[in-house]
C-alpha positions in Angstrom: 0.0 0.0 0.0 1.4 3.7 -0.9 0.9 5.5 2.2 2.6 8.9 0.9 0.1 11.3 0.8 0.3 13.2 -2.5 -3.0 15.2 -2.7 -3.3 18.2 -0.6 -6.0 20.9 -0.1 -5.4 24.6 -0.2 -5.8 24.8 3.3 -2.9 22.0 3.7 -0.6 23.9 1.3 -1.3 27.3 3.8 -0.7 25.3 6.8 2.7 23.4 5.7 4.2 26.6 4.4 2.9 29.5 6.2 1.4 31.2 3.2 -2.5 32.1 3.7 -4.7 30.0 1.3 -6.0 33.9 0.0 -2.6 34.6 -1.4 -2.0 31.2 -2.7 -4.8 31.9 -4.9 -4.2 35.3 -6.2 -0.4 34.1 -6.9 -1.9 31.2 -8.9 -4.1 33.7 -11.2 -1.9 36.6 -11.5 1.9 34.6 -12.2 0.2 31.4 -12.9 2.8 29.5 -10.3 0.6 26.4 -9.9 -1.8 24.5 -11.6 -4.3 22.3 -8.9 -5.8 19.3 -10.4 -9.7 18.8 -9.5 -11.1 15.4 -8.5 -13.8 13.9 -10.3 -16.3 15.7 -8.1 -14.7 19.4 -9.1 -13.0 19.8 -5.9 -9.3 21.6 -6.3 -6.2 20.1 -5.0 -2.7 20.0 -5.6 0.0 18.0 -5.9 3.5 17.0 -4.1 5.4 18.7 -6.7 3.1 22.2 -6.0 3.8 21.3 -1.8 7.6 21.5 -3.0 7.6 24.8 -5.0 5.0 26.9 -2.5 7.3 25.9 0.1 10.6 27.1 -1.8 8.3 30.3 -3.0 7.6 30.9 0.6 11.5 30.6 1.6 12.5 32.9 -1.2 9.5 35.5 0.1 10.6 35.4 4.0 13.9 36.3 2.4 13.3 39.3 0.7 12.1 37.9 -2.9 9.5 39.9 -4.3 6.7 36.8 -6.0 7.3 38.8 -9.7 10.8 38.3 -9.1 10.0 34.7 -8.3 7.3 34.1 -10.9 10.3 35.4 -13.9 12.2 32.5 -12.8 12.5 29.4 -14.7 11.8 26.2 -13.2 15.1 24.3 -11.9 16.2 28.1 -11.0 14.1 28.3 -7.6 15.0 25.3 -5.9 18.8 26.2 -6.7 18.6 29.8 -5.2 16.7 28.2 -2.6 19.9 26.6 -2.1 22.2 28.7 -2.7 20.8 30.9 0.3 20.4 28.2 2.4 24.4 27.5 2.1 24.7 31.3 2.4 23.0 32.6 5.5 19.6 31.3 6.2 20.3 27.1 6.8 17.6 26.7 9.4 13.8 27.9 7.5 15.4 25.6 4.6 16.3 22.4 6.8 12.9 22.7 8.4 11.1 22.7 4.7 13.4 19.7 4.0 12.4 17.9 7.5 9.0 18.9 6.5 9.0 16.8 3.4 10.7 13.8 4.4 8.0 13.5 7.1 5.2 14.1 4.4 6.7 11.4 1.9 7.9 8.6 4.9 11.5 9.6 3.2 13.9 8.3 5.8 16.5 9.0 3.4 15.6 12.9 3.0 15.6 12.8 6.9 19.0 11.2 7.2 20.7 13.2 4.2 19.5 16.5 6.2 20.5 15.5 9.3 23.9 14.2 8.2 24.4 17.2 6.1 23.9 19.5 9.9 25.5 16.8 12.1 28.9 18.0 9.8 28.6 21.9 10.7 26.7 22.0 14.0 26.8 19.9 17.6 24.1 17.5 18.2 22.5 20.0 21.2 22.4 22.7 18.5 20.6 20.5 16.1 17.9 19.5 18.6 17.4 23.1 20.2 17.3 24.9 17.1 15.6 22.4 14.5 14.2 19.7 16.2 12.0 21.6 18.6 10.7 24.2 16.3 10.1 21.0 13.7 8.2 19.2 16.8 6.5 22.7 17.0 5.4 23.0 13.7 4.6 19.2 13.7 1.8 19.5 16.4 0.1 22.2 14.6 -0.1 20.4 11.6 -1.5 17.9 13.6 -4.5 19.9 15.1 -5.4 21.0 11.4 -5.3 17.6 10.2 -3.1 18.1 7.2 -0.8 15.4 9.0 -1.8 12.6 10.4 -0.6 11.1 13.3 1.3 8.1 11.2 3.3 11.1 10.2 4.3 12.2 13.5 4.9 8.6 14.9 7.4 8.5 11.7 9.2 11.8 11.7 9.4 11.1 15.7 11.2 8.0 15.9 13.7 9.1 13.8 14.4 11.7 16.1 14.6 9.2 18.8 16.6 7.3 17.0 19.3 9.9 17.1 19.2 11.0 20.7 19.8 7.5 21.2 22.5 6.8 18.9 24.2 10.2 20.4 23.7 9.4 23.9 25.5 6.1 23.4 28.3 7.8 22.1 28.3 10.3 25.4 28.1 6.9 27.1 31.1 5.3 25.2 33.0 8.8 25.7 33.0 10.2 28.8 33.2 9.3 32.2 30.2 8.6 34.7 30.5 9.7 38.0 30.5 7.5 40.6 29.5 9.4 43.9 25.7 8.7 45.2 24.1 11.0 43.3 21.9 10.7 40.7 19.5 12.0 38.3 16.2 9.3 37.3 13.9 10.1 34.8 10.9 9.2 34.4 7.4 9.6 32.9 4.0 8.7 34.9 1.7 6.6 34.2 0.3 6.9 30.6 2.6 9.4 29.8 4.5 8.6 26.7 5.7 11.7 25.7 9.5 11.2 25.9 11.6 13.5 23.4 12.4 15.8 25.7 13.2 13.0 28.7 15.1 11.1 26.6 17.5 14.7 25.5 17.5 15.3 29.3 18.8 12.5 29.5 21.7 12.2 26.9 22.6 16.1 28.1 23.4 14.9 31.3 25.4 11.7 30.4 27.4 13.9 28.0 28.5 16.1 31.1 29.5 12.6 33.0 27.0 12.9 35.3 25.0 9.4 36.4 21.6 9.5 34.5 19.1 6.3 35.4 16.8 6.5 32.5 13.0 4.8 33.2 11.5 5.6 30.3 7.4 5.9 29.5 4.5 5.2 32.0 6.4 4.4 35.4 4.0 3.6 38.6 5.3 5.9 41.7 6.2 2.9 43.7 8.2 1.7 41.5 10.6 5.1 42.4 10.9 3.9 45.8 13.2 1.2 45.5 15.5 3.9 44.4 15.7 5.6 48.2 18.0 2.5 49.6 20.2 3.0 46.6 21.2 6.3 46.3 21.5 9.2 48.9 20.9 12.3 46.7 18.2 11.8 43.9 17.2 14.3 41.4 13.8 13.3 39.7 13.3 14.9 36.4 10.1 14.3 34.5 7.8 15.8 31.7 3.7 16.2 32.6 2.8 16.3 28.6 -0.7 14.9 29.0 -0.4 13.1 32.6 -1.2 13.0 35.1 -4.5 15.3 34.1 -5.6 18.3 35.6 -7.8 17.2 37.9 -5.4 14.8 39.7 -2.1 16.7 39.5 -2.3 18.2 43.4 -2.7 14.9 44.4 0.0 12.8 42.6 2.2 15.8 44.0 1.1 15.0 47.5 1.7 11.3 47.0 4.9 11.8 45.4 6.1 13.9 48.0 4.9 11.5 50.5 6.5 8.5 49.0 9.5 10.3 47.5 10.8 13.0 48.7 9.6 13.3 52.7 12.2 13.1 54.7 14.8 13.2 52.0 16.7 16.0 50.1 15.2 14.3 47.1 14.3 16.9 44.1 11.9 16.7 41.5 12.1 18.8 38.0 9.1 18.6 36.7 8.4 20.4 32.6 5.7 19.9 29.7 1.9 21.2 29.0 0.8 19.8 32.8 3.7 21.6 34.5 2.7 25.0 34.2 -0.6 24.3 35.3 1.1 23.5 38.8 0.4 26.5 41.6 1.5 27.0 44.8 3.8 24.5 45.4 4.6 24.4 49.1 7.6 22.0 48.8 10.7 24.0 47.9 12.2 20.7 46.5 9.4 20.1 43.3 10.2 22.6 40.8 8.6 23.6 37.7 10.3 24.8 34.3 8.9 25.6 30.8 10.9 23.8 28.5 13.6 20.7 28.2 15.9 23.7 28.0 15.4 25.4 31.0 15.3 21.8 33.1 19.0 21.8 32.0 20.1 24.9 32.6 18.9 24.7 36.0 20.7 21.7 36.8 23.5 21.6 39.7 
């Protein structure tokens, strides 16, 4: 079965490159840029190959190409000065056009030519910071207005996994763990799957050689416990994406810090959607942050 999607509404061609469906439509009657098929019921849409040029139109136009400028051009010349000022001075927009299209078409060779092609100028933390999350952004908005589905995401998203991994096995292989009693575990609660940002947590704190005890997805609160014979000076770091919901985050709190943290100098970082929903938090020792990024930076 050919699962690449290769039909796409106006709305989807607004949504993937930014430009609104409005101006799409005036650039297709006045410079004749695209040419939608219909279905057999009449209804427009338009193809992968009109996905590719709107989105290299819409790079040119964020970087300071007038559209008659851009219609005068021949074909093969816009994706070359697309490239040409991606090498130049404007990599990122470019990279996320290309990340956008591997996802679209299941291309895992796109994804891995892109990614090589950055892994050789830029570090790994760079790459995740200021491509990955603003793809992972973009990629839940797309979501919301169904032009994805959510066997796109799945797809563009383990490949991203795949390479925190395969760099926080290198950190592993690298550098040197410390062995003093403390230790950072991260976790996710119950029916919580959301992991990207755990499992960077997690390969930015092996890479500075400090001792990371990765749990992974879903983990029941006892479970943690065992933990508190093992090590004298736990830092629990987790993401509240979708769990534990609104109306029983005060009191997962309370039992963590009755089963946790009581009695102990134990710390838990918490970040994601739930997180900020958190409010007065009497316990100076769970803390809240906005971002992966900010987890990290606040880290002793």
């Amino acid at each position: 079965m050919n699962n690449i999607k290769n039909k796409f509404s106006i709305k989807d061609l607004e949504n993937l490159s930014g430009i609104k469906a409005h101006t799409i439509r005036i650039w297709e009657k006045r410079y004749n840029l695209f040419q939608p098929n219909r279905t057999e019921t009449n209804i427009r849409y338009y193809s992968l190959a009109s996905l590719q040029k709107i989105l290299n139109i819409s790079y040119l136009n964020n970087n300071g190409y007038k559209i008659s400028k851009i219609a005068s051009l021949d074909a093969e010349e816009i994706p070359a000065l697309v490239k040409q000022i991606a090498e130049e001075n404007d990599k990122n927009n470019h990279t996320l056009n290309l990340l956008k299209l591997a996802m679209i078409n299941f291309d895992q060779a796109l994804f891995y030519k892109t990614y090589n092609d950055l892994i050789n100028e830029f570090s790994f933390k760079d790459i995740f910071y200021n491509v990955f999350v603003p793809l992972l952004d973009e990629i839940g908005l797309l979501w919301q207005t169904d032009t994805i589905t959510p066997a796109h995401e799945h797809f563009i998203v383990e490949l991203i996994k795949q390479k925190i991994i395969l760099n926080t096995e290198k950190a592993l292989n690298s550098s040197k763990t410390s062995k003093d009693t403390k230790a950072y575990v991260l976790f996710l609660p119950e029916n919580e799957i959301h992991e990207l940002g755990l499992l960077f947590t997690n390969y930015a704190i092996i890479n500075k050689g400090s001792h990371s005890i990765y749990l992974g997805q879903s983990v029941p609160l006892d479970s943690l416990q065992f933990l508190l014979s093992q090590y004298e000076d736990i830092t629990f770091i987790s993401t509240f994406t979708v769990k534990p919901d609104k109306d029983n985050l005060e009191s997962y709190l309370t039992e963590f810090e009755n089963k946790i943290l009581k009695n102990t100098n134990n710390k838990l970082m918490v970040s994601g959607r739930m997180a900020s929903l958190i409010k007065d938090i009497s316990n100076p020792n769970i803390l809240t942050f906005t971002s992966t990024k900010e987890v990290l930076e606040n880290l002793q």
